[in-house]
C-alpha positions as CSV (number, residue, x, y, z in Angstrom):
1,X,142.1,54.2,95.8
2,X,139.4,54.4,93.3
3,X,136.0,55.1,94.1
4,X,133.5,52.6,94.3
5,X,131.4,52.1,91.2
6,X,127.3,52.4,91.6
7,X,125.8,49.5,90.4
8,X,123.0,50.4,87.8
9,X,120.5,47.0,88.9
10,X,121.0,47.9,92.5
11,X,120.4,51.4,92.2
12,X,117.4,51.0,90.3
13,X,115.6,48.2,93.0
14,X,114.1,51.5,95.0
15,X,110.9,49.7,95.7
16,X,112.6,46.8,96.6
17,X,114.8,49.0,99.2
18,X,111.7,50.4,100.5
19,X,109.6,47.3,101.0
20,X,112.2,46.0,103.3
21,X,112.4,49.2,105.6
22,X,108.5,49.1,105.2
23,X,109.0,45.8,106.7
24,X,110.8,46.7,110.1
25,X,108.9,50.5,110.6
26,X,105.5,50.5,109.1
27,X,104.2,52.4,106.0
28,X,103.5,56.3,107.9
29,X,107.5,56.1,109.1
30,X,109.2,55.7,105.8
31,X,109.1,58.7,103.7
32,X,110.4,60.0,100.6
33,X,113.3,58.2,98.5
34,X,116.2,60.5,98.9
35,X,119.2,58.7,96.8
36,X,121.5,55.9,96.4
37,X,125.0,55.7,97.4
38,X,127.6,53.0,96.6
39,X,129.7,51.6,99.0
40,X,133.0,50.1,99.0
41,X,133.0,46.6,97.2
42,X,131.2,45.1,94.3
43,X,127.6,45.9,93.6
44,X,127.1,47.3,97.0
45,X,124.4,50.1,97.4
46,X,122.8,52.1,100.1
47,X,119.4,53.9,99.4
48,X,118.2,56.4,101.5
49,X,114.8,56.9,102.8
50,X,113.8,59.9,104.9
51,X,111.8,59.5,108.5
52,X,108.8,59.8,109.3
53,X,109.0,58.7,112.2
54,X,107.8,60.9,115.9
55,X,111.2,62.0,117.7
56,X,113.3,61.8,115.1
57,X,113.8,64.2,113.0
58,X,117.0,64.7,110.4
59,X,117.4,60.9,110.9
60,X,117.2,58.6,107.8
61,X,116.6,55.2,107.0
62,X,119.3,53.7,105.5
63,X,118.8,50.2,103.1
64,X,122.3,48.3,102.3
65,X,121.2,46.1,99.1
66,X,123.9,43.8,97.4
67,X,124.2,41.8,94.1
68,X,125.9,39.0,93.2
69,X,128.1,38.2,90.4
70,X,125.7,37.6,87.7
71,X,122.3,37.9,89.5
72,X,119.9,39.6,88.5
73,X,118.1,40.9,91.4
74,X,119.8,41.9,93.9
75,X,119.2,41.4,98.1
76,X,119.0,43.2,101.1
77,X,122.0,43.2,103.2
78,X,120.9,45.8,106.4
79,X,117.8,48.1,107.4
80,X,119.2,50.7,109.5
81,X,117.8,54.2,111.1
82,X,120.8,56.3,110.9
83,X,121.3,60.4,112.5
84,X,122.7,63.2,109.9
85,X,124.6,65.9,111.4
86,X,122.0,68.1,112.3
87,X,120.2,65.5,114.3
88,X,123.3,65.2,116.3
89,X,123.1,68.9,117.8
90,X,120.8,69.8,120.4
91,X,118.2,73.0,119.2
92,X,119.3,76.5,119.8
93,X,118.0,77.3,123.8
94,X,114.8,79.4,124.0
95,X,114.0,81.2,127.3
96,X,110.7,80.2,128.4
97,X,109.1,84.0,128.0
98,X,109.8,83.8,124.6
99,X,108.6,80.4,124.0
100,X,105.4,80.4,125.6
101,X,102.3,81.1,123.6
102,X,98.8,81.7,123.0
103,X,96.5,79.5,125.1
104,X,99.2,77.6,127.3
105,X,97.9,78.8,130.6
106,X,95.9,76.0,131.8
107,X,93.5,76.3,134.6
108,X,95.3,76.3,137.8
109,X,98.6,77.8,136.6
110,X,100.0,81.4,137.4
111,X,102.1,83.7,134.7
112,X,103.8,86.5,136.3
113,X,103.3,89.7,134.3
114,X,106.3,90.9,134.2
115,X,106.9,95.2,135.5
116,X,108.2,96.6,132.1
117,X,105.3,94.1,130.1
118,X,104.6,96.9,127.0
119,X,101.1,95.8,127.0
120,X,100.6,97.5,130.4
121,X,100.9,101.1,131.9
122,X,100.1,102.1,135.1
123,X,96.6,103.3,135.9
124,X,94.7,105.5,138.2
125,X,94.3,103.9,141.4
126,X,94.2,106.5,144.0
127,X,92.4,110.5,144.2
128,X,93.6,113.4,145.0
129,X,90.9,114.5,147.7
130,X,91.7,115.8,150.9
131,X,90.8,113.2,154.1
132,X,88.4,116.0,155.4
133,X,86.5,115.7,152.0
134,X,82.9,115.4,151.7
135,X,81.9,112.1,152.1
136,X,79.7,112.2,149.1
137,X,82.6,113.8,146.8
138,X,84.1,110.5,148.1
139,X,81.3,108.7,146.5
140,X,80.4,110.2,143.3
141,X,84.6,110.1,143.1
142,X,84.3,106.5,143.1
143,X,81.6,105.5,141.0
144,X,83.1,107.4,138.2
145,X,86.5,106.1,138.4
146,X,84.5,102.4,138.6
147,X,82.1,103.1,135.6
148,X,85.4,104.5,133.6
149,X,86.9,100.8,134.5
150,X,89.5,103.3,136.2
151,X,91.2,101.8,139.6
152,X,93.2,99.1,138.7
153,X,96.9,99.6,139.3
154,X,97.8,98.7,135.4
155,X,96.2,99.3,132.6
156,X,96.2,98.2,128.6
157,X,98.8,100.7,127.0
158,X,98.3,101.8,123.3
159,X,101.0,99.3,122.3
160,X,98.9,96.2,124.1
161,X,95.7,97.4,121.8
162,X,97.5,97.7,118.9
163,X,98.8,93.9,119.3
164,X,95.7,92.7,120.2
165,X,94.3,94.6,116.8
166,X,96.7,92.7,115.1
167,X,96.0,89.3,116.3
168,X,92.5,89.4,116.3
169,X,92.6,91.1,112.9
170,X,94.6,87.9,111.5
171,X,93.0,84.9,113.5
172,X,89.1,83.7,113.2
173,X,87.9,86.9,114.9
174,X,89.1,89.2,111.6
175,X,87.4,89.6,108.6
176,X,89.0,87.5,106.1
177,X,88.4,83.7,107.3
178,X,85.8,81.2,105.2
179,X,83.1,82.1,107.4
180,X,83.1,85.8,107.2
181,X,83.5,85.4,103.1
182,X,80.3,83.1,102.9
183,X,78.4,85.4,105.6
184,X,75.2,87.2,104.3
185,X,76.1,90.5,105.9
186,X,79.0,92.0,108.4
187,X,78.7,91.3,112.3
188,X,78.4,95.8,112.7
189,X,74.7,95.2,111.1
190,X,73.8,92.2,113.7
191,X,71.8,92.6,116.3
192,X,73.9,90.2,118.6
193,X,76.8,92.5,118.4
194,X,77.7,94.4,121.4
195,X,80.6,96.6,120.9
196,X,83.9,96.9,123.1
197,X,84.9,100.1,125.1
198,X,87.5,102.3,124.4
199,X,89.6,102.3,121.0
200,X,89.5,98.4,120.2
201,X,85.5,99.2,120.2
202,X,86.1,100.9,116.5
203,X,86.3,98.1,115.3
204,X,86.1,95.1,117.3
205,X,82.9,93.7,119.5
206,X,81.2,90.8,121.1
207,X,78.9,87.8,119.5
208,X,76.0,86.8,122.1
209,X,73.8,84.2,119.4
210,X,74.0,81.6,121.1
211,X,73.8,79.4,117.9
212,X,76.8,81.1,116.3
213,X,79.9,78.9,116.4
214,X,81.6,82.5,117.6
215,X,79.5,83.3,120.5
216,X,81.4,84.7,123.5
217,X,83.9,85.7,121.4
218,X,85.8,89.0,120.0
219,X,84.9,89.6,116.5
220,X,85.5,92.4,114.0
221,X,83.1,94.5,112.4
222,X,83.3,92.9,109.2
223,X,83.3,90.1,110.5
224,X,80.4,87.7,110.1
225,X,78.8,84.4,110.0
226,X,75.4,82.7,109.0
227,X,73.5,83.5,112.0
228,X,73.1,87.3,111.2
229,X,69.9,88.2,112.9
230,X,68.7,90.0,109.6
231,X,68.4,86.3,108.1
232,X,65.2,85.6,108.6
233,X,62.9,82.8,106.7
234,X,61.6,83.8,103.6
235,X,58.1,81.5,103.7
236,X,56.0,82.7,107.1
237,X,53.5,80.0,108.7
238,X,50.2,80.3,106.8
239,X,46.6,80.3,109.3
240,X,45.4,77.4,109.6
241,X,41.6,76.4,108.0
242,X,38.7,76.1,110.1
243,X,38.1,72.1,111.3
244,X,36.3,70.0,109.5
245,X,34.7,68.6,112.4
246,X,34.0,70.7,115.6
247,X,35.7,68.4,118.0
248,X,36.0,72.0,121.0
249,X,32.3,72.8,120.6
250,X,29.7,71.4,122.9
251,X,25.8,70.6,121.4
252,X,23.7,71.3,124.4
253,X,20.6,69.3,122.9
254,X,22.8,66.3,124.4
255,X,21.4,67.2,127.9
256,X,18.2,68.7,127.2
């Protein structure tokens, strides 16, 4: 069986093919025009539209156009939203620790940190003091291991730090987005920048201007924005003239 011929007119009526799916899905759910196909009989033609539309991707719309013997414009025949293949098959399955990401602990929920998490190691948590210790060995023991942020049972291992480094380096904190490229001078020379502790405090810190759209947030040294506290304004208030009229002075003649 021979196959079926694509007729040029039909073919050609792509705006015509549009208009009508237009018609039945709105403007935003059509997208681009991705060919024409001819179909068994005479001057039959499908075009093909992609989807725009929410919850269905790989699906297309599909516009059956015909053409009569002799006529020159051809009509539409069906408007149909049709699955490929790949719409057919269901996503490769994610476990939920890998899909989970930054910010989608919302208040009220719990995330389990898992006992071999990389980020963590164990920390110091308990002393090696005898019972019959002094008492005040006891104390100064303590207030160390609180002002070294000591006596927790895990702690941030080197490999959590150097992840952190990375994604704060490559989100807004870093030193490469529009603000720090427009900013008069680098967050390590502002006076509201309060450095971290530890290793991630070489290069990373805390805003506290309250004005700055990154207050309460980690930044990076070279990091910056247009509230540096070095801007300051170039023209100072000027002293005021002496009144005119003394309106503060009292004549005592008045009660003489």
């Amino acid at each position: 069986m021979a196959a079926p011929k694509l007729d040029a007119v039909t073919a050609a009526a792509v705006d015509q093919a549009r208009a009508a799916a237009v018609d039945i899905a709105g403007e935003s759910a059509v997208g681009e025009h991705l060919g024409a196909t001819p179909e068994a009989g005479e001057r039959i033609v499908t075009h093909w539209f992609a989807s725009e539309m929410a919850g269905y991707p790989d699906w297309r719309w599909a516009v059956t156009m015909v053409r009569a013997s002799r006529a020159k414009v051809p009509t539409v025949n069906e408007v149909s939203l049709l699955p490929t293949a790949e719409a057919l098959l269901a996503k490769p399955w994610v476990p939920w620790e890998e899909r989970i990401g930054h910010g989608d602990i919302a208040p009220g929920m719990l995330m389990p940190t898992p006992d071999n998490d990389p980020r963590l190691e164990p920390g110091f948590a308990t002393t090696d003091l005898p019972v019959d210790a002094d008492p005040t060995d006891w104390v100064q023991l303590r207030t160390t291991v609180a002002e070294l942020g000591l006596g927790r049972e895990r702690v941030l291992s080197q490999h959590g730090r150097e992840l952190a480094a990375e994604r704060w380096l490559a989100g807004p904190p870093g030193p490469h987005d529009e603000a720090s490229r427009q900013a008069p001078a680098p967050c390590a020379t502002c006076g509201y920048f309060v450095a971290l502790r530890g290793q991630l405090g070489t290069l990373f810190g805390a805003c506290t201007n309250e004005y700055s759209p990154f207050d309460g947030t980690v930044v990076h040294l070279e990091h910056g924005c247009g509230g540096h506290s070095d801007v300051v304004e170039a023209r100072r208030a000027k002293e005021l003239p002496e009144p005119v009229f003394d309106t503060i002075g009292v004549d005592e003649t008045l009660f003489d």
